[in-house]
C-alpha positions as CSV (number, residue, x, y, z in Angstrom):
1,X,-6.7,-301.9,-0.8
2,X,-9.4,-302.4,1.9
3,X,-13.2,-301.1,0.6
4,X,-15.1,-300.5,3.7
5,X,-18.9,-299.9,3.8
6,X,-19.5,-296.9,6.5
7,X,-17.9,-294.1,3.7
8,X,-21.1,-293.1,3.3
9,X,-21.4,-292.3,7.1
10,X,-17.9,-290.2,7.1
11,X,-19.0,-288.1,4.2
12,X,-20.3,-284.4,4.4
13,X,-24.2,-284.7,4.0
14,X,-23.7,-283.0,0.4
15,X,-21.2,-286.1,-0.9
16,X,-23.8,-288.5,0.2
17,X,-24.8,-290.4,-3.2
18,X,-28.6,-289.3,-2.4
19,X,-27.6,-285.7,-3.3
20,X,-26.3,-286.1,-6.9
21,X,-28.8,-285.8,-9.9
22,X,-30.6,-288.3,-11.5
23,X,-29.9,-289.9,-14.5
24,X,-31.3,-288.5,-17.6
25,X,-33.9,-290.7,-19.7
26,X,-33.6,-291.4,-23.2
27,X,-35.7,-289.3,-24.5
28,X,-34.0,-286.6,-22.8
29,X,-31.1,-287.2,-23.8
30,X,-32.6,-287.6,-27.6
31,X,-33.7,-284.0,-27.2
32,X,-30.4,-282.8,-26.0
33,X,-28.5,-283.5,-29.4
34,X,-31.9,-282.9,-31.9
35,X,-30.8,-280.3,-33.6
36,X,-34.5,-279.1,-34.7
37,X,-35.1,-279.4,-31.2
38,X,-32.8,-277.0,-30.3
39,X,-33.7,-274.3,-32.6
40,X,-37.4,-274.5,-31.7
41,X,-36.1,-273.9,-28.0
42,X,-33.3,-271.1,-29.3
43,X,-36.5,-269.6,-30.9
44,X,-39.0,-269.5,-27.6
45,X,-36.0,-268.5,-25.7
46,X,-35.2,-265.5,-27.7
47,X,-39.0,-264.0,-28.4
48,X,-39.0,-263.9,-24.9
49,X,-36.4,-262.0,-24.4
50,X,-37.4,-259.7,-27.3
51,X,-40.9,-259.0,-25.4
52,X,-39.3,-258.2,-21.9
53,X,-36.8,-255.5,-24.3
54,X,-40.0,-254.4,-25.7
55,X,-42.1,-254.4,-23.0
56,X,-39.6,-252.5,-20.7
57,X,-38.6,-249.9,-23.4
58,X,-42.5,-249.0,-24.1
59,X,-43.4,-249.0,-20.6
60,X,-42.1,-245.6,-19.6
């Protein structure tokens, strides 16, 4: 097998390796899998979307 440096000039511009995501930190991967974490966020998430219900069904 023959590795050959210019397959980063054949690829489409969206293979390039400058277009995938970053790596995540640490500490985001640390809140990723804490569970109190998640259920703060689950929390926020869901009053908001119980204000927009509210909001639109009083607003008529």
């Amino acid at each position: 097998m023959i590795l050959r440096d210019d397959w980063k000039q054949t690829l489409p511009a969206h293979m390039k390796p400058s277009s995938y995501a970053t790596k995540p930190t640490r500490f985001t991967l640390f809140l990723r899998t804490f569970v109190p974490w998640q259920i703060v966020r689950f929390l926020i998430v869901n009053i908001k979307m119980m204000r927009m219900t509210w909001l639109n069904k009083h607003s008529h």
